[in-house]
VOKOL-608033 format. One line per 2 residues: their letters; for each residue y, x, z of N, C-alpha, C. Coordinates in steps of 0.001 Angstrom, whole numbers, plus 500000, padded with zeros to 6 digits. Atoms other than C-alpha are relative to their C-alpha. Layout:
% VOKOL-608033
A	Y/X/Z/Y/X/Z/Y/X/Z; ...
This chain:
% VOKOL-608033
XX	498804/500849/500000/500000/500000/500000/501242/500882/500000; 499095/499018/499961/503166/501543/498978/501131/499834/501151
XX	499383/499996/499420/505757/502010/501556/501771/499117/500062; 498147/500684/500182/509393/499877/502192/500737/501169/499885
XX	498542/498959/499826/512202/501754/501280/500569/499589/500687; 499058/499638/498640/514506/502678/504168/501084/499282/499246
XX	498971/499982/500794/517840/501308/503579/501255/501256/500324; 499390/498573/500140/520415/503518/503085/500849/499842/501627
XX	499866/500000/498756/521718/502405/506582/498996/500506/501008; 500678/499620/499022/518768/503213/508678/499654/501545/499442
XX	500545/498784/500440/518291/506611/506627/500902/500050/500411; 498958/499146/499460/522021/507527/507886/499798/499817/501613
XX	500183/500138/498145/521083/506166/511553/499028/501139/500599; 500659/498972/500135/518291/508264/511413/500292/501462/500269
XX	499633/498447/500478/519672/511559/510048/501274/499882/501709; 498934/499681/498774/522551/511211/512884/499120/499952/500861
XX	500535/499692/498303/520238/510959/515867/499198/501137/499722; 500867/498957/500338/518056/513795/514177/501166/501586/500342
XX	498802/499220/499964/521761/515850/513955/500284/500355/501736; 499695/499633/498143/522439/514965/517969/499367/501031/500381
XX	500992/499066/499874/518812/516137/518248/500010/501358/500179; 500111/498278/500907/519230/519538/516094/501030/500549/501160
XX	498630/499097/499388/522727/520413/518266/499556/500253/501322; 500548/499770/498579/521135/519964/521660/498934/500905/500098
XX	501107/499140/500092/518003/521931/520639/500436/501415/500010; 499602/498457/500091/520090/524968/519439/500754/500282/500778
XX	499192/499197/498747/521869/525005/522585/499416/500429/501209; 500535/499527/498855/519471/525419/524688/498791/501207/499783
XX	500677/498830/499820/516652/528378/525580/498604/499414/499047; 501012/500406/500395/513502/528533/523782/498260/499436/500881
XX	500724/500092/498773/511436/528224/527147/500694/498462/500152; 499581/501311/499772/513651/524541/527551/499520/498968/498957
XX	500158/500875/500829/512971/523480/524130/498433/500005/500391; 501582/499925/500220/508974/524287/524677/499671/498488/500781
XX	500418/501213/499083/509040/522049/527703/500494/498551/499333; 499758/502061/500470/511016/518617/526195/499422/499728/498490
XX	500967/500519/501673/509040/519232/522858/499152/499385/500610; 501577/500745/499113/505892/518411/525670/500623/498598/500133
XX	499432/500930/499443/507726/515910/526783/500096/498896/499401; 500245/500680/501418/508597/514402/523451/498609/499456/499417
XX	501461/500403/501132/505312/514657/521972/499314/498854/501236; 501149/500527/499076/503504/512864/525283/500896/498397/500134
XX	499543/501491/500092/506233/509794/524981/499971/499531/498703; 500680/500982/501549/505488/508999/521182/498784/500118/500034
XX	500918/500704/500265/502210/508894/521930/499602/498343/500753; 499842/501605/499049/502993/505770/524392/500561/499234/498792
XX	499594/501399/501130/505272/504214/521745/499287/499801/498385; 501054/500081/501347/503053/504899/518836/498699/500107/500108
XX	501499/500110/499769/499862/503491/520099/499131/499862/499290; 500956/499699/501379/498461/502533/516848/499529/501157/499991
XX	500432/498502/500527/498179/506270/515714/499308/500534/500793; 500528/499582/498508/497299/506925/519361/498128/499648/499513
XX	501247/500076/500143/494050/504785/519022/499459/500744/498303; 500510/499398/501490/493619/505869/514966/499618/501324/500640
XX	500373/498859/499579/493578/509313/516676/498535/500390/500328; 501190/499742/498937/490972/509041/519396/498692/499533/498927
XX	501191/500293/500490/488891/506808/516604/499448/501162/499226; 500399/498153/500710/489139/510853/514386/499147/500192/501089
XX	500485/498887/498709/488191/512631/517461/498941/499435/500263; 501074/500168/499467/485577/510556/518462/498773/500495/498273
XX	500055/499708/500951/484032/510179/515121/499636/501619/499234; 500186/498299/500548/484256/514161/514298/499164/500868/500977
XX	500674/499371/498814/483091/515380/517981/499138/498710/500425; 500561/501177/499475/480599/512775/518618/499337/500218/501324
XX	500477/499430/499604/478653/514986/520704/501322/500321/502146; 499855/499770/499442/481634/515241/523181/500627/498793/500904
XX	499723/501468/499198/482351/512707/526004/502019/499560/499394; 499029/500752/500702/485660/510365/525743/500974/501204/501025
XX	499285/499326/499059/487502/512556/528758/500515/501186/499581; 499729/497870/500368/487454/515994/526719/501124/499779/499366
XX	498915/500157/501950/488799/513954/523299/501352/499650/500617; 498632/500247/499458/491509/512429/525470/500912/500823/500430
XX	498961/498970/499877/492682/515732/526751/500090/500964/498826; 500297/499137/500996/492169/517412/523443/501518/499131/499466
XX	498835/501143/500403/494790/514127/522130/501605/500304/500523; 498820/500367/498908/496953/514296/525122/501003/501419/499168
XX	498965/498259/500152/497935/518280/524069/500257/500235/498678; 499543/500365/501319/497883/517199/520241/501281/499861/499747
XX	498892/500384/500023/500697/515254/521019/501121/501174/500222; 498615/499086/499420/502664/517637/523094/500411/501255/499067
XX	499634/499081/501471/501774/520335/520186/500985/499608/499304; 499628/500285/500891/503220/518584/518032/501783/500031/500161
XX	498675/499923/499397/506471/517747/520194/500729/501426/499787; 499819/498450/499920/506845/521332/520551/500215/500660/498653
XX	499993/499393/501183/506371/522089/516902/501316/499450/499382; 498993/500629/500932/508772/519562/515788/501691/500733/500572
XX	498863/499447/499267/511472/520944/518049/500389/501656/500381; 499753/498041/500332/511035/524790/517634/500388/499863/498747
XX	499314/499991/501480/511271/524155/513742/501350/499796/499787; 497836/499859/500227/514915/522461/514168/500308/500983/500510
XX	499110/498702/498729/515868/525371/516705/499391/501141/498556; 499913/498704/500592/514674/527924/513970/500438/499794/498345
XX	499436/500380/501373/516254/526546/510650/500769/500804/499761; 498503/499215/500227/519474/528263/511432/499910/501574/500142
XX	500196/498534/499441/517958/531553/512449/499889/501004/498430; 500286/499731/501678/518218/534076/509614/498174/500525/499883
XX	501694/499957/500930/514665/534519/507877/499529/501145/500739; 500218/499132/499709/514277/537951/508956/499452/500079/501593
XX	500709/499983/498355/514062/536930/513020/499031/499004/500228; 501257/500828/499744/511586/534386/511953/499004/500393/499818
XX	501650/498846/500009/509258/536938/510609/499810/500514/500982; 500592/499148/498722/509815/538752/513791/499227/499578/500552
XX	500075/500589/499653/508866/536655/515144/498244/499331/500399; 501259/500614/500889/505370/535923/513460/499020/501550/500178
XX	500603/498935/499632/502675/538567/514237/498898/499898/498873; 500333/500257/501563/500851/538928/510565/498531/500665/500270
XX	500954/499316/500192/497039/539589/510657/499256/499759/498752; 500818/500069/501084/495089/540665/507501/501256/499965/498743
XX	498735/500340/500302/498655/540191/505685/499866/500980/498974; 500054/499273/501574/497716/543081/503287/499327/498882/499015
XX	500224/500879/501340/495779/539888/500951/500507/500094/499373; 498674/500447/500983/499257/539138/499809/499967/500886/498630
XX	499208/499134/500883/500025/542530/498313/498484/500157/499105; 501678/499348/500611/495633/542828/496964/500592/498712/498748
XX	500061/500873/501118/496268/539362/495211/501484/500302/498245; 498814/499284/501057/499407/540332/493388/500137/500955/499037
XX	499911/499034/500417/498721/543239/492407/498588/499723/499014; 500825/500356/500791/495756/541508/490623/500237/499032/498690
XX	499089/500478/500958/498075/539558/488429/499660/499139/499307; 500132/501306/500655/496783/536221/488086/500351/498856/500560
XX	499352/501383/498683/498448/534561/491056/499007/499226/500538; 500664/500522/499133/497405/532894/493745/500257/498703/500368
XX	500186/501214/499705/497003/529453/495272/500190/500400/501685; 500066/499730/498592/497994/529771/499280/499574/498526/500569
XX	500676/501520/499260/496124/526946/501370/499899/499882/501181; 499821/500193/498764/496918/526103/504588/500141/497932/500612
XX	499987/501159/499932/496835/522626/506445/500662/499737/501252; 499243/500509/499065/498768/520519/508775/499373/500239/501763
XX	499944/499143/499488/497937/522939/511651/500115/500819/500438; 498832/499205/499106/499442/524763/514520/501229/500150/499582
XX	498598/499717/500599/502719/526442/512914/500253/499892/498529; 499896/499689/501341/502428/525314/509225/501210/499903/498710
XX	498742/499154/500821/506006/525490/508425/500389/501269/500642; 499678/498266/499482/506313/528819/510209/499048/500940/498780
XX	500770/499501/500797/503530/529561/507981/500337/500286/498691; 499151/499861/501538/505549/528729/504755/501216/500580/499944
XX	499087/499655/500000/508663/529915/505649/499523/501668/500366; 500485/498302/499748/506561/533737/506606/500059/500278/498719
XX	500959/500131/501017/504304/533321/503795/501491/500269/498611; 499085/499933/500481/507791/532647/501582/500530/501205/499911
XX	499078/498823/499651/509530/535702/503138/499138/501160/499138; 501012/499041/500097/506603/537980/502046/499424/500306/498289
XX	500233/499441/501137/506222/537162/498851/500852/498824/498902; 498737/500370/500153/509538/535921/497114/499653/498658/498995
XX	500095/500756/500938/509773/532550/494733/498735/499632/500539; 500851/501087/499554/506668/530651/496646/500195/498640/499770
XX	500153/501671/500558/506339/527064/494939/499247/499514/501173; 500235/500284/498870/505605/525074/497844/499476/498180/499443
XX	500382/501572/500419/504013/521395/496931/499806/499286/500781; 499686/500966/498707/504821/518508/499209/500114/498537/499975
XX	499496/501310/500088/505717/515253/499698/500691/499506/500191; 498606/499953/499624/509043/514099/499679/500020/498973/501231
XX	499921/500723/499037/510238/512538/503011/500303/498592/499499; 499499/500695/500105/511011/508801/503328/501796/499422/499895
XX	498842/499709/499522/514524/509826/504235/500689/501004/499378; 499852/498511/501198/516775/511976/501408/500684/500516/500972
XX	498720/498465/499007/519378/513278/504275/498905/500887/500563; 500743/499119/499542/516657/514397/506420/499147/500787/499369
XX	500489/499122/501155/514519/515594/503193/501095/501382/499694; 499044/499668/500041/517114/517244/502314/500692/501652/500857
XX	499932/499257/498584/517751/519246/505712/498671/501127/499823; 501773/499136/499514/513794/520373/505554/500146/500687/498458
XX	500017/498868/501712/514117/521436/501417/500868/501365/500339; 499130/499358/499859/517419/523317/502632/498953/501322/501223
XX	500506/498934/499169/515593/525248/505501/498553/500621/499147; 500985/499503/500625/511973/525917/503532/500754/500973/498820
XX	499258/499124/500922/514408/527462/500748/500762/501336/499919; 499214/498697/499960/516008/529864/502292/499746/501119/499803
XX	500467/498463/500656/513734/532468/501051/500107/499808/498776; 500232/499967/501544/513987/531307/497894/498773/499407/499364
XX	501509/500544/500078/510637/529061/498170/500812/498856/499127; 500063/500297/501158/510718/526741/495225/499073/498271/500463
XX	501435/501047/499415/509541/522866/496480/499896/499404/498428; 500200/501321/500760/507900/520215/494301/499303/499515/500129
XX	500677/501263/500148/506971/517012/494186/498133/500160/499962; 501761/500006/500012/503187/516304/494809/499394/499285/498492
XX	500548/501000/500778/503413/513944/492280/500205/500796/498300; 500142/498932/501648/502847/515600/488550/500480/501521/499921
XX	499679/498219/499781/502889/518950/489991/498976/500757/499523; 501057/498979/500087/499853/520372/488304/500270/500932/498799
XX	500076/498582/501056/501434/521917/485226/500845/500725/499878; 498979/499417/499357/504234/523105/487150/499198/501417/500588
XX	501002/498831/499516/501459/525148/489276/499291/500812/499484; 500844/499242/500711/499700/526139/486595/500756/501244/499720
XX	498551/498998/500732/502866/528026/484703/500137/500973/501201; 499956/498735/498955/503213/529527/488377/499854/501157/499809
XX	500700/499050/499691/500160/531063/488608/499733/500819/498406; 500250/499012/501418/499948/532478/484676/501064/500963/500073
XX	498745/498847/499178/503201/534166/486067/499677/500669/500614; 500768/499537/498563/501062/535746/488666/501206/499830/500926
XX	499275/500456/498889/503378/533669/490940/499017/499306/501550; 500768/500800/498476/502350/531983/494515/500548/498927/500191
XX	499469/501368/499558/501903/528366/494814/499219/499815/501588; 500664/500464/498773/501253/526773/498161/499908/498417/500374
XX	500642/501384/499444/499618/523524/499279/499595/499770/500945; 500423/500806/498878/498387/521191/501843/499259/499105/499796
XX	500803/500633/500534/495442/520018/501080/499000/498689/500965; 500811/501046/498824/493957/517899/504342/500231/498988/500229
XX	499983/501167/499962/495505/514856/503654/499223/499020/498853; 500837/501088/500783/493959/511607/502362/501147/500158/498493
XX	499301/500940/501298/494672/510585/498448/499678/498795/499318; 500646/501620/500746/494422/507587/496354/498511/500645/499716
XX	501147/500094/500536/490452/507129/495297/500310/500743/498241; 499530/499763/501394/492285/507436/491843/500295/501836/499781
XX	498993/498857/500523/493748/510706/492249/498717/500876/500954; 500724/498952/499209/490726/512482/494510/498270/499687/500007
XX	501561/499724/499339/486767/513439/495106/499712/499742/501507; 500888/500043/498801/484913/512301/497951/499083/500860/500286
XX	500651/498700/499039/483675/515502/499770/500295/499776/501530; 500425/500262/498316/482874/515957/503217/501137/500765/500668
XX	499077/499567/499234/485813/516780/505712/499892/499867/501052; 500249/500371/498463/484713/517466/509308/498826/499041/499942
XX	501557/500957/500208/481274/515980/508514/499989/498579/499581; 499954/501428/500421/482625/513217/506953/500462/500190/498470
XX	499525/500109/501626/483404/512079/503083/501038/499596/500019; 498880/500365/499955/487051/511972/502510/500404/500123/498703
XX	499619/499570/501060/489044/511680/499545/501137/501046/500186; 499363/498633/499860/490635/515109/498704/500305/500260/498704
XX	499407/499111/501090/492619/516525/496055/499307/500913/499344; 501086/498435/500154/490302/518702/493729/501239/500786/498953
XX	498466/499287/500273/494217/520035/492756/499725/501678/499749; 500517/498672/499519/493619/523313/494090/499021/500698/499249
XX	501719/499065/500414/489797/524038/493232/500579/500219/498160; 500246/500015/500978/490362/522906/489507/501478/500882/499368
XX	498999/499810/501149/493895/524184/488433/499932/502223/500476; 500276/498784/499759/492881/527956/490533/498778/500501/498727
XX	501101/499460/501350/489717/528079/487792/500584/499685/499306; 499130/499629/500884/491819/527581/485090/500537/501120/499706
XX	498935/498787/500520/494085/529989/485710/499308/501079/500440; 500241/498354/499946/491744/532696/486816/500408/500492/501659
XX	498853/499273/499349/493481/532842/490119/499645/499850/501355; 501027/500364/499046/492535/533390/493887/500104/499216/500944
XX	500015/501023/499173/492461/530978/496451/500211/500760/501521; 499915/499522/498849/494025/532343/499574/500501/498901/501243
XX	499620/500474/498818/494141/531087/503018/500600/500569/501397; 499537/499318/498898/496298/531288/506012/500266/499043/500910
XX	500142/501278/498855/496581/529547/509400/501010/501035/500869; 498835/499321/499506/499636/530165/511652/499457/499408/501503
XX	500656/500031/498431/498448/530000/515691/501248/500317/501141; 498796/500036/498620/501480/529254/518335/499420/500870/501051
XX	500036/499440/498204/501521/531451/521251/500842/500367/500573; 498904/500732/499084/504072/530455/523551/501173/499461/499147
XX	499069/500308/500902/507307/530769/521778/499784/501060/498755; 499973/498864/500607/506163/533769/519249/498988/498481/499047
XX	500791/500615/500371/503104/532629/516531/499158/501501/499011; 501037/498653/500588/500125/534914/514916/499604/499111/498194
XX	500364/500774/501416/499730/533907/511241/498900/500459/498992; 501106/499687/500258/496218/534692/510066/499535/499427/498560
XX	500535/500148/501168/494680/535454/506511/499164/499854/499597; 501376/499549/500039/491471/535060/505559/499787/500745/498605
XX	500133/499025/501844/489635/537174/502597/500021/498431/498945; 499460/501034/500960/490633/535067/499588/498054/499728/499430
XX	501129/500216/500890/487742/533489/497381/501100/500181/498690; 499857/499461/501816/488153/535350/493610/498995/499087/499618
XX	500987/501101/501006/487237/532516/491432/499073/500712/498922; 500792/499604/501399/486506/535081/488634/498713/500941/500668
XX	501515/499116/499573/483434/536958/491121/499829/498791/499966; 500585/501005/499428/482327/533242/491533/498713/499834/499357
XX	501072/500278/500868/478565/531762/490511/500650/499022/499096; 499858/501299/499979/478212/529338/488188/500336/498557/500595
XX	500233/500875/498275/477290/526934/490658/501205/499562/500240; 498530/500264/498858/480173/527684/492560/501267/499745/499307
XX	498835/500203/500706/482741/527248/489961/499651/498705/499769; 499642/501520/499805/482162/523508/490016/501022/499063/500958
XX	498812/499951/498867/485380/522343/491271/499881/498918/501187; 500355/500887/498730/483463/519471/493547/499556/501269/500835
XX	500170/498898/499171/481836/522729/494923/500854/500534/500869; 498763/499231/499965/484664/524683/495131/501315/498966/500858
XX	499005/500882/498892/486959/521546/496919/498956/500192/501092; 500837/500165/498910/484006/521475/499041/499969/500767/501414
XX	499768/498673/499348/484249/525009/500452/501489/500078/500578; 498772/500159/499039/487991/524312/500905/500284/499580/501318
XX	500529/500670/498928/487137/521840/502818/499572/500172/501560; 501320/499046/498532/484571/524169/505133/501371/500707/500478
XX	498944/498842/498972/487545/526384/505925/500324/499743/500577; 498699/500507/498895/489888/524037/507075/499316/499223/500643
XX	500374/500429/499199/487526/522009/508937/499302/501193/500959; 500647/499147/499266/486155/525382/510500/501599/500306/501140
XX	498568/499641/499188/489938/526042/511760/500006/498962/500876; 500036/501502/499782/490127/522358/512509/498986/500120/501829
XX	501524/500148/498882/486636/522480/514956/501148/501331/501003; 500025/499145/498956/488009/525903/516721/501098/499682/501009
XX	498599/500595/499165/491605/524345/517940/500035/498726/499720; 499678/502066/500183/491221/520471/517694/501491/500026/499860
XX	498866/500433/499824/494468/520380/519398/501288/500035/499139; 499111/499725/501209/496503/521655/516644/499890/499401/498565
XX	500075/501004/501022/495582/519156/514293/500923/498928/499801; 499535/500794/500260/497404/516371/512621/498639/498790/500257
XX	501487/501094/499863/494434/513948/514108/500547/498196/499935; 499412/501342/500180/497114/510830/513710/499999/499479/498880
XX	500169/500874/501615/496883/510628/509817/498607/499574/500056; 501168/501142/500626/494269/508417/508326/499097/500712/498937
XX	500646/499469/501090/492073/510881/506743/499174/499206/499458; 501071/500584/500546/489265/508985/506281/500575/498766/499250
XX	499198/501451/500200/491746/505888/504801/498838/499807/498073; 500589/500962/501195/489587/503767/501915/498644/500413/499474
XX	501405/499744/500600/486233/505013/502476/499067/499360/501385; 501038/500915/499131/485119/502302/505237/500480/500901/501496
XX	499752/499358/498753/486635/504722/508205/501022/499385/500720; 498939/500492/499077/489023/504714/510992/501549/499242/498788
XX	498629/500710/500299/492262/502441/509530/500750/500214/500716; 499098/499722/499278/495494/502870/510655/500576/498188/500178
XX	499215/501215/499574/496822/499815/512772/500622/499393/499923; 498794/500552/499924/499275/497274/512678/500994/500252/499072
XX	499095/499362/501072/500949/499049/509660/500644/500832/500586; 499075/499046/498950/502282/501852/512259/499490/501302/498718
């Protein structure tokens, strides 16, 4: 079901309490913001109970194996993650680029310079976990002109705000929507695109592969337009610790060593898949466990239209 457009009144009501927000955040310590991000995140999960239960129905569902008491505190610190994430990101918009890398403690981080220097460009894949605009805005810094593929907000001021800060390295967004021969051109550039591949898509537009031991529809975006171009599939996961964050690479999959076999791009989404549900399993809490992955394949639904 497609979404109401905002009117252009509640998108300016919006953007101004987001503005109050932003000014109070950057005035205070990063030890103050940690705590009322908790704070934040643990009172929208009271007023956004829908998502609340959609949550717990993921968690149960994925950890079946673990009682209801664990998933609830696994939930509870979801939230407050999240609080925390949303409210370090405004506090570091304004910071210049350079003290956000400091910032960022880079392991395995030579990939970057192996894939590049292999000159068929890469595909970076990361998912709505722990720091994953710290991740794009590193990831950006590191290796210049990063095409970044997204989804535009409901809201153009506050869109707007988030294009303006992801850009400041010179990262390159677009549209989710008829972005594949945009990505392609990238990577024949031996440029770096980056995606987010762990959310649900239309039936129309995705493969049903298994996500967290379940069949979800998934974008085979990625798998199919990386074999095309020849090009490697790198992953990175960004890991909060306290106010700093560790942003971790893994060894890329080279499509062109691949089997047969494995160059089947249901395969090949499949294995995406395994990564980010392997990240997924080791930190629950840093998950986006409020979207509707499983949405139009008989799974958890999201409530009330919340």
């Amino acid at each position: 079901m497609a979404r109401r457009k905002k009117s252009a009144l509640q998108q300016r009501m919006e953007y101004l309490l987001y503005r109050g927000v932003a000014a109070l955040v950057r005035a205070r310590s990063e030890e103050s913001v940690q705590r009322w991000g908790a704070r934040i995140g643990t009172l929208s999960r009271k007023v956004l109970r829908g998502r609340d239960r959609l949550a717990m129905r993921n968690l149960h569902a994925a950890f079946p194996e673990r009682d209801g008491g664990e998933l609830r505190r696994i939930l509870n610190e979801c939230w407050r993650h999240f609080g925390r994430e949303t409210l370090a990101y405004v506090r570091l918009q304004d910071l210049p680029i350079e003290e956000i890398v400091a910032r960022c403690d880079l392991e395995n981080g030579e990939v970057l310079d192996r894939v590049q220097r292999e000159g068929k460009g890469a595909i970076f894949i990361t998912a709505h976990w722990g720091g994953w605009e710290i991740a794009a805005l590193v990831t950006s810094a590191l290796v210049p002109g990063l095409h970044i593929v997204s989804r535009r907000l409901d809201n153009e001021y506050l869109e707007r705000d988030l294009a303006r800060g992801r850009s400041q390295t010179g990262a390159v967004m677009m549209d989710r929507r008829g972005a594949a021969r945009t990505m392609l051109k990238v990577l024949m550039q031996n440029g770096l695109v980056g995606i987010l591949p762990d959310q649900a898509v239309q039936p129309r537009e995705g493969i049903l592969v298994p996500f967290l031991g379940r069949d979800a529809w998934t974008t085979p975006a990625p798998a199919k337009i990386a074999l095309r171009a020849g090009s490697t599939i790198v992953f990175g996961f960004c890991i909060p610790v306290g106010t700093r964050y560790r942003l971790v690479f893994e060894e890329p999959i080279r499509v062109d060593k691949l089997t047969e076999e494995e160059r089947d791009p249901v395969a090949l989404t499949k294995r995406i898949n395994d990564v980010i549900s392997r990240w997924i399993t080791s930190r629950p809490e840093l998950w986006l466990w409020m979207h509707d992955r499983w949405k139009g394949t008989g799974g958890s639904e999201v409530a009330n239209g919340e």
